[in-house]
Residue, then its C-alpha position, 0 to 999 in steps of 0.5 A: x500500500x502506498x499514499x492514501x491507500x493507493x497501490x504502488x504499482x512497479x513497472x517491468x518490461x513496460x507492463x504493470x501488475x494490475x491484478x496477480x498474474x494480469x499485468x497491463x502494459x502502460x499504453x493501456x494503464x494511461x487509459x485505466x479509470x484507477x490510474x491515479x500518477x505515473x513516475x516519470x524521472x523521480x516526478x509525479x505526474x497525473x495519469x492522463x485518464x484522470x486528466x482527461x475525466x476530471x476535465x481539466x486535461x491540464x497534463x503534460x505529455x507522459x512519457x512511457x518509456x521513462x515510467x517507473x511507478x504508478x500509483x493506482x486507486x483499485x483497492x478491490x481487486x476491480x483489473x482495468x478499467x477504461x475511462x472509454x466507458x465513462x466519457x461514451 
């Protein structure tokens, strides 16, 4: 458990452990509802669901290729999740 409850989600080989046994690549992890930040280079930035839903879209670009951690909202095991579902 990481910050206000949040899972730490380590990146390896550019997937994430999304549930045990599921890992979600990160091209599909931006797009996950309970994606809450990605680590890019030591910093923090808002997953570009969360920007995108909460309107603000008032996120820099994430690069991918540098994430080394997410931090993820889904505390009960619900696996990903697109926000697809939610701005339709």
């Amino acid at each position: 458990m990481g910050e206000e409850g949040m899972r730490i989600l380590e990146v390896h080989n550019s997937t994430v452990p999304c549930l045990p046994g599921k890992p979600v690549t990160l091209d599909r992890c931006r797009f996950c509802a309970h994606s809450r930040y990605f680590e890019v280079h030591g910093r923090r930035m808002p997953s570009p669901a969360r920007a995108y839903c909460s309107r603000s879209g008032a996120t820099d670009e994430v690069d991918l290729k540098s994430v080394t951690r997410v931090w993820c909202d889904d505390m009960v095991s619900e696996g990903y999740r697109s926000i697809m579902s939610i701005i339709s």
